[in-house]
PDB file of N, CA, C and O in Angstrom:
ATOM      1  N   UNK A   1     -60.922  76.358 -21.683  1.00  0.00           N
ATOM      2  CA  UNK A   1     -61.366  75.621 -22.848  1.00  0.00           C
ATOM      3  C   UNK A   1     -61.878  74.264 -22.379  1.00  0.00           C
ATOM      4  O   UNK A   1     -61.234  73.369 -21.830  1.00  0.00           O
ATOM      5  N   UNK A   2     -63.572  74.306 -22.809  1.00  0.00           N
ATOM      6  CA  UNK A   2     -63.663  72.443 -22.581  1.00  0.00           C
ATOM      7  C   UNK A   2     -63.048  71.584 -23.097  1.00  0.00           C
ATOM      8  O   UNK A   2     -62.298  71.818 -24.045  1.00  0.00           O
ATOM      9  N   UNK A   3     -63.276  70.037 -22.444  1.00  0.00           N
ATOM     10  CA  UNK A   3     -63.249  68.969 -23.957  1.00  0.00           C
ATOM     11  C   UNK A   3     -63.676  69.274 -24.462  1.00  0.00           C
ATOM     12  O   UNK A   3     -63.036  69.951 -25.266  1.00  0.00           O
ATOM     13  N   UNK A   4     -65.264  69.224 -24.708  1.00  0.00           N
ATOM     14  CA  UNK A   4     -65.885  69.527 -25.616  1.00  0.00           C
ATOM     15  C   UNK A   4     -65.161  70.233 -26.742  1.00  0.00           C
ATOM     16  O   UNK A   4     -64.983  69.698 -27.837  1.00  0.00           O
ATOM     17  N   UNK A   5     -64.862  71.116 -26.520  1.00  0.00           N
ATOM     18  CA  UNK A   5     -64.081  72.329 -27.382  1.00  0.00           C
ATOM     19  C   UNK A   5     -63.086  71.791 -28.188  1.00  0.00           C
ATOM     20  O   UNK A   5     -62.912  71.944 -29.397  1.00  0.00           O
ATOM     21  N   UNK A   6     -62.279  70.966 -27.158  1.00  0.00           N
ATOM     22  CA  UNK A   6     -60.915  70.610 -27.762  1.00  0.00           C
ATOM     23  C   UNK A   6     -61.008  69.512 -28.976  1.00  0.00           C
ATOM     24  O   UNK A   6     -60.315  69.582 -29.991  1.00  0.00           O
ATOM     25  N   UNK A   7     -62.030  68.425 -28.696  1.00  0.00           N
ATOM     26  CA  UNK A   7     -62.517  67.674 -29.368  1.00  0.00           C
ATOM     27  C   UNK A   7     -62.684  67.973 -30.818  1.00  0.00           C
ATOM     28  O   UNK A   7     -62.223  67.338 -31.767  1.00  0.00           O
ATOM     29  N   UNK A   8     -63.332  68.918 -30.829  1.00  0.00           N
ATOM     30  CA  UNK A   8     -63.590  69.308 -32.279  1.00  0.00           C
ATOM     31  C   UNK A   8     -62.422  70.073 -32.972  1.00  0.00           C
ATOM     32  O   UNK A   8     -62.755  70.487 -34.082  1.00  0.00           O
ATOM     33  N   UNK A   9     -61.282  70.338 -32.653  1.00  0.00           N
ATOM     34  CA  UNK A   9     -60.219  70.830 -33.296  1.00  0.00           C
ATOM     35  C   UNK A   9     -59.356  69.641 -33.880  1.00  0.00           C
ATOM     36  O   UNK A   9     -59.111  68.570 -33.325  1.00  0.00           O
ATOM     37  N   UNK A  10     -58.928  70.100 -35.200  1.00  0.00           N
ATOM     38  CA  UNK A  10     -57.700  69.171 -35.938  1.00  0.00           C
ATOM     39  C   UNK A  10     -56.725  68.713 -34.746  1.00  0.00           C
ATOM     40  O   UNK A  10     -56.982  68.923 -33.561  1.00  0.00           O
ATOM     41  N   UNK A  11     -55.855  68.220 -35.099  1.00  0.00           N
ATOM     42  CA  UNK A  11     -54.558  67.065 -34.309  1.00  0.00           C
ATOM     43  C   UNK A  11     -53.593  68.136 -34.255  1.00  0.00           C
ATOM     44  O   UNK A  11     -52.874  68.242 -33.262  1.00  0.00           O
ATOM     45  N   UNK A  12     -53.457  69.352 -35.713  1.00  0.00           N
ATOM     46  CA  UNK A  12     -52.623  70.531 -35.514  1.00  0.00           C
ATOM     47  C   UNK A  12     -53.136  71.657 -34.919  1.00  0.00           C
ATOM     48  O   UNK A  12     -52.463  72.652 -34.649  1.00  0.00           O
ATOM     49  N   UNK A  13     -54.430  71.514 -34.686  1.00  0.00           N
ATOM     50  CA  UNK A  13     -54.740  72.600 -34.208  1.00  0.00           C
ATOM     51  C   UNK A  13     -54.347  72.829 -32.480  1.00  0.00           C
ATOM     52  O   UNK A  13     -53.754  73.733 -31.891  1.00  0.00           O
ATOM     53  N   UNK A  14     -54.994  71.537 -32.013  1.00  0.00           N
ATOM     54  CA  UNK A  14     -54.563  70.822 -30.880  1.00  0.00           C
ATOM     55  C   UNK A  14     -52.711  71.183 -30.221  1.00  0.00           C
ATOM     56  O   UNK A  14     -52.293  71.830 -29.261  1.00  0.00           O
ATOM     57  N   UNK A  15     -52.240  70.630 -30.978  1.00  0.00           N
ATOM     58  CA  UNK A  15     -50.827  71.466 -31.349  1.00  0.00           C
ATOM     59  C   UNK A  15     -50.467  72.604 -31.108  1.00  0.00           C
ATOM     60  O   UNK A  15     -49.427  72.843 -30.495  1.00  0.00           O
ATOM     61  N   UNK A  16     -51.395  73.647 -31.622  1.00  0.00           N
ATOM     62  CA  UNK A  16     -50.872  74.985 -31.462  1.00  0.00           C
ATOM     63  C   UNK A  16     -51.291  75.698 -30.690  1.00  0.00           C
ATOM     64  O   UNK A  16     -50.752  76.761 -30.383  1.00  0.00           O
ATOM     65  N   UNK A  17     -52.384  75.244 -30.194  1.00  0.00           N
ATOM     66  CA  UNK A  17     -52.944  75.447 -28.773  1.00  0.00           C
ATOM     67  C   UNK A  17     -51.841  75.470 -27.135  1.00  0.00           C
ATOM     68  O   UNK A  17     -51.523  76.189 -26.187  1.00  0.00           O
ATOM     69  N   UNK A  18     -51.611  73.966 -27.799  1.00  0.00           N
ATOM     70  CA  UNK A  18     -50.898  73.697 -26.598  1.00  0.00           C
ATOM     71  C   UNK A  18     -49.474  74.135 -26.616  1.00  0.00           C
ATOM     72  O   UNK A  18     -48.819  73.837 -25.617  1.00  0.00           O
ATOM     73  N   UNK A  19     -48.941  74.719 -27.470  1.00  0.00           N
ATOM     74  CA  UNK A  19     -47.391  75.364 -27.098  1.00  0.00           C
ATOM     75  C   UNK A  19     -48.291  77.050 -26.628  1.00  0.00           C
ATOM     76  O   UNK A  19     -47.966  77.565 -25.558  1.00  0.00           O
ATOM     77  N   UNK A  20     -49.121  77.592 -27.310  1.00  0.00           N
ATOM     78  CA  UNK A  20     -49.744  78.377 -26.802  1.00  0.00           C
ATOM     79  C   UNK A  20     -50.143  78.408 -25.428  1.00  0.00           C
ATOM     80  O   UNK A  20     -49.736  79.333 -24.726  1.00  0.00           O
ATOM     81  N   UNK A  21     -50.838  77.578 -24.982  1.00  0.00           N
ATOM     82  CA  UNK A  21     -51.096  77.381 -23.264  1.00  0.00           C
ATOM     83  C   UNK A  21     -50.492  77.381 -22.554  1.00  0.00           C
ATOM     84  O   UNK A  21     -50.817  77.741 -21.423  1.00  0.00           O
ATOM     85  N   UNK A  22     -48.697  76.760 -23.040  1.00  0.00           N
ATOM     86  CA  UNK A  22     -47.544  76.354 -22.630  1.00  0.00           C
ATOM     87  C   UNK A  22     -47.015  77.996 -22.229  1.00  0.00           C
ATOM     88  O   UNK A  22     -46.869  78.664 -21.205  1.00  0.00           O
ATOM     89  N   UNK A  23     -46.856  78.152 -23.549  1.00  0.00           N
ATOM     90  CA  UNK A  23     -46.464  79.746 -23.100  1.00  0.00           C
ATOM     91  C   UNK A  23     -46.823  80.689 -22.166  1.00  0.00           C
ATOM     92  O   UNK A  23     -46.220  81.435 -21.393  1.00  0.00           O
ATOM     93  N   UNK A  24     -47.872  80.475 -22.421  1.00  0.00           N
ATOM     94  CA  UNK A  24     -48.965  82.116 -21.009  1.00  0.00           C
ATOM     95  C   UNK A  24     -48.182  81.058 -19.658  1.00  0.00           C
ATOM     96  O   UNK A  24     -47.410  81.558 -18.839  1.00  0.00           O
ATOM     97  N   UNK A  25     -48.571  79.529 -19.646  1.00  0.00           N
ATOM     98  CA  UNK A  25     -48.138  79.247 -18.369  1.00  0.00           C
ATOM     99  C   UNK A  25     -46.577  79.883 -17.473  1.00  0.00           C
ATOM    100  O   UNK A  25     -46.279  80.371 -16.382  1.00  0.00           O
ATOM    101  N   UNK A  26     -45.806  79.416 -18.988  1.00  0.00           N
ATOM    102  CA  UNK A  26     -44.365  79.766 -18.171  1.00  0.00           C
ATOM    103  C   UNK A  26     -44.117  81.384 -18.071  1.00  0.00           C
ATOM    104  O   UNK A  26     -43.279  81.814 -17.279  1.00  0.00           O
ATOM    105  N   UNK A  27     -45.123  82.540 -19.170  1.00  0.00           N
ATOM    106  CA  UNK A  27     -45.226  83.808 -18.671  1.00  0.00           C
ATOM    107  C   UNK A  27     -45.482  83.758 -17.022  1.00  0.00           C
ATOM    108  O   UNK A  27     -44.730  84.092 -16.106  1.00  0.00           O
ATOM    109  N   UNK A  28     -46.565  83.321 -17.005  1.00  0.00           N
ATOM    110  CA  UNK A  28     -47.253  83.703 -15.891  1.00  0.00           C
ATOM    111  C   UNK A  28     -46.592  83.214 -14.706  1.00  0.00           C
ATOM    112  O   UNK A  28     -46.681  83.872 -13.669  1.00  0.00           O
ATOM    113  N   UNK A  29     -45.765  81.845 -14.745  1.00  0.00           N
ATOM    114  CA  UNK A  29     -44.473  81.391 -13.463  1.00  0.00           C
ATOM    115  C   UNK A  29     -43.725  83.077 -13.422  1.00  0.00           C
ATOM    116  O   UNK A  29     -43.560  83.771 -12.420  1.00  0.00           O
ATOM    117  N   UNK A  30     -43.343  83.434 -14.952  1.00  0.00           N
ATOM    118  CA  UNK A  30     -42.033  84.579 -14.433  1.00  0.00           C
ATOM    119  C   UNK A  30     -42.828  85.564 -13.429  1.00  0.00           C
ATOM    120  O   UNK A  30     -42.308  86.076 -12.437  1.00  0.00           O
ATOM    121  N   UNK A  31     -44.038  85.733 -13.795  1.00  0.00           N
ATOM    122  CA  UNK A  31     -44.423  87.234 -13.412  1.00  0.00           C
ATOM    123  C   UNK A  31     -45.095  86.471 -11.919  1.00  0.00           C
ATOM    124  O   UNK A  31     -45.514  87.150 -10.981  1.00  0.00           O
ATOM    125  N   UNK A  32     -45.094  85.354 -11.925  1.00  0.00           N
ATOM    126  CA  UNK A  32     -45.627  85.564 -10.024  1.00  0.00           C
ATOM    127  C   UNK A  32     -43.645  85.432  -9.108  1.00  0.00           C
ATOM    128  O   UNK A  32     -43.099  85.854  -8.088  1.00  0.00           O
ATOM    129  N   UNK A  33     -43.339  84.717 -10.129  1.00  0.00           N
ATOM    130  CA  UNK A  33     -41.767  85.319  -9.322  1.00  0.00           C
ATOM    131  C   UNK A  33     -41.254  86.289  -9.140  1.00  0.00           C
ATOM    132  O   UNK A  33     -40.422  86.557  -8.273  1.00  0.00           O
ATOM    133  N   UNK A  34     -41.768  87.056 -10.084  1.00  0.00           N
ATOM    134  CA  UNK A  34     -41.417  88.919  -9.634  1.00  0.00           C
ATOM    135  C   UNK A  34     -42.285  89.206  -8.972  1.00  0.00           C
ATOM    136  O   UNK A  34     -41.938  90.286  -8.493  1.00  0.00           O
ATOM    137  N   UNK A  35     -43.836  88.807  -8.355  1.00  0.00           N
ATOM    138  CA  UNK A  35     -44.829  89.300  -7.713  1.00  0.00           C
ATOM    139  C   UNK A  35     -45.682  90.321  -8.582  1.00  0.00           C
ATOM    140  O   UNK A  35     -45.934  91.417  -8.081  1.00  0.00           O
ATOM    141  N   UNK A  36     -46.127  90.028  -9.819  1.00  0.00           N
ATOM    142  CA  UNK A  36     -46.718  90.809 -10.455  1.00  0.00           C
ATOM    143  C   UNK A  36     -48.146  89.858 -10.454  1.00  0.00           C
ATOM    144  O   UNK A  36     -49.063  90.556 -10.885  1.00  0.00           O
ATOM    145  N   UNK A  37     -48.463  88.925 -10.216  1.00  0.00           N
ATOM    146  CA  UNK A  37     -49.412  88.113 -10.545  1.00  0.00           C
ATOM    147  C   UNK A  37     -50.550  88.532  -9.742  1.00  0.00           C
ATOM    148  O   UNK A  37     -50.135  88.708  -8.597  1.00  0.00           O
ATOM    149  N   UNK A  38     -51.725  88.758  -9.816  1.00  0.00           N
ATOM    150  CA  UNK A  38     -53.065  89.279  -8.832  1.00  0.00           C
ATOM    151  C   UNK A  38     -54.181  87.828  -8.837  1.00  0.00           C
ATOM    152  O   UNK A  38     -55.084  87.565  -8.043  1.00  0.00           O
ATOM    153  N   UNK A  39     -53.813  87.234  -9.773  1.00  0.00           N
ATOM    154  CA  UNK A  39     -54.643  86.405 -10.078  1.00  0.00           C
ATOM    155  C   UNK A  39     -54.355  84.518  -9.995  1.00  0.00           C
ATOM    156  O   UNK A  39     -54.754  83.644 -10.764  1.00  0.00           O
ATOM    157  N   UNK A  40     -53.592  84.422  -8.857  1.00  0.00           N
ATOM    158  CA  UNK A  40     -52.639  83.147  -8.843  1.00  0.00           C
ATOM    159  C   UNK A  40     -53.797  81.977  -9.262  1.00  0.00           C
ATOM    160  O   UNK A  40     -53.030  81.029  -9.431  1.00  0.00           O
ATOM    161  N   UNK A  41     -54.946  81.515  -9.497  1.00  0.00           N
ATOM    162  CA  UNK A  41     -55.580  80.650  -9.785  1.00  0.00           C
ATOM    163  C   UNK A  41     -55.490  80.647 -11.123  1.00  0.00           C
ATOM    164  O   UNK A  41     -55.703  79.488 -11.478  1.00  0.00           O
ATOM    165  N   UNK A  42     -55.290  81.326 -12.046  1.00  0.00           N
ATOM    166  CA  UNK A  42     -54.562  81.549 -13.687  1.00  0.00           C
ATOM    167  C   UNK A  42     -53.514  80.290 -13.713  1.00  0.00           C
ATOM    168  O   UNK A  42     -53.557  79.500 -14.656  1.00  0.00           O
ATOM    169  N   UNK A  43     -52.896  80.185 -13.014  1.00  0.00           N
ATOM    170  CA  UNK A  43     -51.812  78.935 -13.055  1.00  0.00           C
ATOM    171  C   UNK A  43     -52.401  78.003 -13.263  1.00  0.00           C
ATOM    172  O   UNK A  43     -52.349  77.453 -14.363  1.00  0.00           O
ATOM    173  N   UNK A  44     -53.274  77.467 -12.073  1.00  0.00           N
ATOM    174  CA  UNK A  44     -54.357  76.227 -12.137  1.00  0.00           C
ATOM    175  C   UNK A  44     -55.206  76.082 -13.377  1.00  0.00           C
ATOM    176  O   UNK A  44     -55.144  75.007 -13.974  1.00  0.00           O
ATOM    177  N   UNK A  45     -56.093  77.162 -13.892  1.00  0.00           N
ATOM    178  CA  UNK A  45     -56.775  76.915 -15.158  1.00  0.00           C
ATOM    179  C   UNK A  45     -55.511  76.579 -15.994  1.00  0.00           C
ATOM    180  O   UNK A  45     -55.946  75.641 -16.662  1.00  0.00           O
ATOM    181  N   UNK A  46     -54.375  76.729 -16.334  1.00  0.00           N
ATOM    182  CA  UNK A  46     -53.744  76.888 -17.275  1.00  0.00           C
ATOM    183  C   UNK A  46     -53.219  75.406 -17.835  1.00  0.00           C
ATOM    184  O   UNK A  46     -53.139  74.952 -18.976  1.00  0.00           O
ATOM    185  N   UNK A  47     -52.825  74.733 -16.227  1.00  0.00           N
ATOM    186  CA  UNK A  47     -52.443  73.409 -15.550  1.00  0.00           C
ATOM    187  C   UNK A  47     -53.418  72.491 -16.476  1.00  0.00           C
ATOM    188  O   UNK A  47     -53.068  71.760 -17.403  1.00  0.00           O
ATOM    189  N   UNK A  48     -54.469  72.674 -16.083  1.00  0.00           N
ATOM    190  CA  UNK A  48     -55.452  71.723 -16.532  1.00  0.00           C
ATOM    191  C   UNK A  48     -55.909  71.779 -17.885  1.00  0.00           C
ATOM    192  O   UNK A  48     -56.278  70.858 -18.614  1.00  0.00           O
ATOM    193  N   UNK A  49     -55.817  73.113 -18.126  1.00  0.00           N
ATOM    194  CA  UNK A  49     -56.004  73.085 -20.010  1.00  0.00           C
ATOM    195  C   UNK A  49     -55.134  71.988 -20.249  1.00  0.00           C
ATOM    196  O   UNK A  49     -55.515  70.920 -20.728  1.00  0.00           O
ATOM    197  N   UNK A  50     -53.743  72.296 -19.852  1.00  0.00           N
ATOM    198  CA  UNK A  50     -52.440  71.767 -20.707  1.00  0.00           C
ATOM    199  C   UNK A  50     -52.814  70.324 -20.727  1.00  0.00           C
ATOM    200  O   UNK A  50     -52.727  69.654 -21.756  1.00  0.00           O
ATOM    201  N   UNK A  51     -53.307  69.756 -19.375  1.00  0.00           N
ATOM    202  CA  UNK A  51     -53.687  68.128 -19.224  1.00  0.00           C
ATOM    203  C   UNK A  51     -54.994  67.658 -20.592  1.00  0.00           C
ATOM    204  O   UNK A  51     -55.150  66.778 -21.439  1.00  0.00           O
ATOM    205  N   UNK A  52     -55.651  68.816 -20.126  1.00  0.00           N
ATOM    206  CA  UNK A  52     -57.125  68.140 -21.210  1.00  0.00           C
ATOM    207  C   UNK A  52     -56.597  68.154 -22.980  1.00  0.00           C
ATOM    208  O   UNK A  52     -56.952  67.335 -23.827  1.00  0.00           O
ATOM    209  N   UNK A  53     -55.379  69.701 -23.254  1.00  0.00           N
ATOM    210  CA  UNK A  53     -55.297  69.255 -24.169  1.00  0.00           C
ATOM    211  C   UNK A  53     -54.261  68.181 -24.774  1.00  0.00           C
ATOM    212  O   UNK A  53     -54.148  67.987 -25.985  1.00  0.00           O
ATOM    213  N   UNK A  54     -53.485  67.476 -23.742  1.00  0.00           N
ATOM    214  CA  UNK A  54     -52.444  66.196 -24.113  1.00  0.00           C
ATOM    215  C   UNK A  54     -53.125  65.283 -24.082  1.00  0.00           C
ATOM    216  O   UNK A  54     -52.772  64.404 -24.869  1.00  0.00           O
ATOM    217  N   UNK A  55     -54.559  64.926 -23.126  1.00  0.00           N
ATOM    218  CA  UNK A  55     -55.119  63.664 -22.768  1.00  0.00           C
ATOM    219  C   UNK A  55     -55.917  63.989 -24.369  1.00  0.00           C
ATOM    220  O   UNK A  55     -56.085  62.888 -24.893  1.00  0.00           O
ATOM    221  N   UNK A  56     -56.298  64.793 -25.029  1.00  0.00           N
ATOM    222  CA  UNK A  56     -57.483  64.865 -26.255  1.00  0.00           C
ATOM    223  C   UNK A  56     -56.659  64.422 -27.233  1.00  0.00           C
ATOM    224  O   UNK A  56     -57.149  63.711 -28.110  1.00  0.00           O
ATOM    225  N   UNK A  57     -55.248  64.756 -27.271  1.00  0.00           N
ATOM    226  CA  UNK A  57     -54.238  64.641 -28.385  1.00  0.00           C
ATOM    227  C   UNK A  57     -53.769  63.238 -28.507  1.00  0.00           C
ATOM    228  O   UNK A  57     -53.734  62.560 -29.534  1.00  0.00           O
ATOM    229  N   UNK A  58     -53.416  62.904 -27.309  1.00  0.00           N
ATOM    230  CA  UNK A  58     -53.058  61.434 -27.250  1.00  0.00           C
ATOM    231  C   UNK A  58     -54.187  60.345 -27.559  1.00  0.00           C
ATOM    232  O   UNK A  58     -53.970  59.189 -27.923  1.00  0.00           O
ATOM    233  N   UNK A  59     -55.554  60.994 -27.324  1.00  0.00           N
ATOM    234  CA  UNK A  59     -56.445  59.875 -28.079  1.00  0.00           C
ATOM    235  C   UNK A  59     -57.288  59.992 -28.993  1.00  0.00           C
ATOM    236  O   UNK A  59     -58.335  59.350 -29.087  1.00  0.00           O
ATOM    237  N   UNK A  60     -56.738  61.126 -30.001  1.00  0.00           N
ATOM    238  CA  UNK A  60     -56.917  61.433 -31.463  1.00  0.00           C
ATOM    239  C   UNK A  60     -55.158  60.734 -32.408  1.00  0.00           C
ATOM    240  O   UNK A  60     -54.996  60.804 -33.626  1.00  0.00           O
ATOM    241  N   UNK A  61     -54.220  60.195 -31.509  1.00  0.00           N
ATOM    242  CA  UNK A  61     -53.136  59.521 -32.002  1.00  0.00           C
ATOM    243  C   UNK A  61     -53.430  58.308 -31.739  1.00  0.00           C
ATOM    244  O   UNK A  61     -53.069  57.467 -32.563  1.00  0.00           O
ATOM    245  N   UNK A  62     -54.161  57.866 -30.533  1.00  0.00           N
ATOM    246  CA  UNK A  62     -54.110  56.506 -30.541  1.00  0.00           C
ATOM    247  C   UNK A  62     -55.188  55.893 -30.984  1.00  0.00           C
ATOM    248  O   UNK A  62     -56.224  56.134 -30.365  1.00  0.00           O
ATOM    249  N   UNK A  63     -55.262  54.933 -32.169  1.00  0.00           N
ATOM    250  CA  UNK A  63     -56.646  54.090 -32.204  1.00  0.00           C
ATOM    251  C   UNK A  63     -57.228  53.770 -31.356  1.00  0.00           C
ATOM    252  O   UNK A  63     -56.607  53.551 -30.316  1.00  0.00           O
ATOM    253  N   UNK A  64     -58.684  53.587 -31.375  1.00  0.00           N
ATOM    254  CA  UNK A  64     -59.696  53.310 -30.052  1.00  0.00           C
ATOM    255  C   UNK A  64     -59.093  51.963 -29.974  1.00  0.00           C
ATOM    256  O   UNK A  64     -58.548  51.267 -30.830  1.00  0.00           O
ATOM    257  N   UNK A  65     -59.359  51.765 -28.602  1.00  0.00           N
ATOM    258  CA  UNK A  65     -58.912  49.885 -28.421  1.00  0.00           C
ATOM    259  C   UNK A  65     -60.501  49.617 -27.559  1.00  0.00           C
ATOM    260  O   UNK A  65     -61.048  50.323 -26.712  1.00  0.00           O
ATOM    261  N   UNK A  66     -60.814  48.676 -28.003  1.00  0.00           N
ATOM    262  CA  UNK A  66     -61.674  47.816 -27.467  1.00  0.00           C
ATOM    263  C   UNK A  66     -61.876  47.140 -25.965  1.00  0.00           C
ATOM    264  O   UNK A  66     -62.797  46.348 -25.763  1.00  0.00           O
TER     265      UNK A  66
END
């Protein structure tokens, strides 16, 4: 998901995204600890969603500052 993308979603939407993203992430920890994972760079995209969507959230909470 871009910024771009994220940008244009509500403050809750944003929200439900991110316990969503949250989730597949900590799926996807269990299943490379059992060795089921084929695709270990899935972690990394997942990583960085989670960042873009806290950094979008935190400055749709915080007023712009000058």
């Amino acid at each position: 998901m871009t910024a771009k993308e994220i940008r244009e979603l509500s403050a809750e939407e944003i929200g439900t995204k991110l316990r969503e993203t949250r989730e597949q992430l900590l799926q996807l920890h269990l299943r490379k600890q059992t060795g089921q994972v084929e695709k270990t760079h899935e972690m990394r995209v997942l990583r960085k969603t989670v960042a873009r969507l806290e950094t979008i959230k935190r400055q749709k909470v915080q007023p712009a500052s000058a």
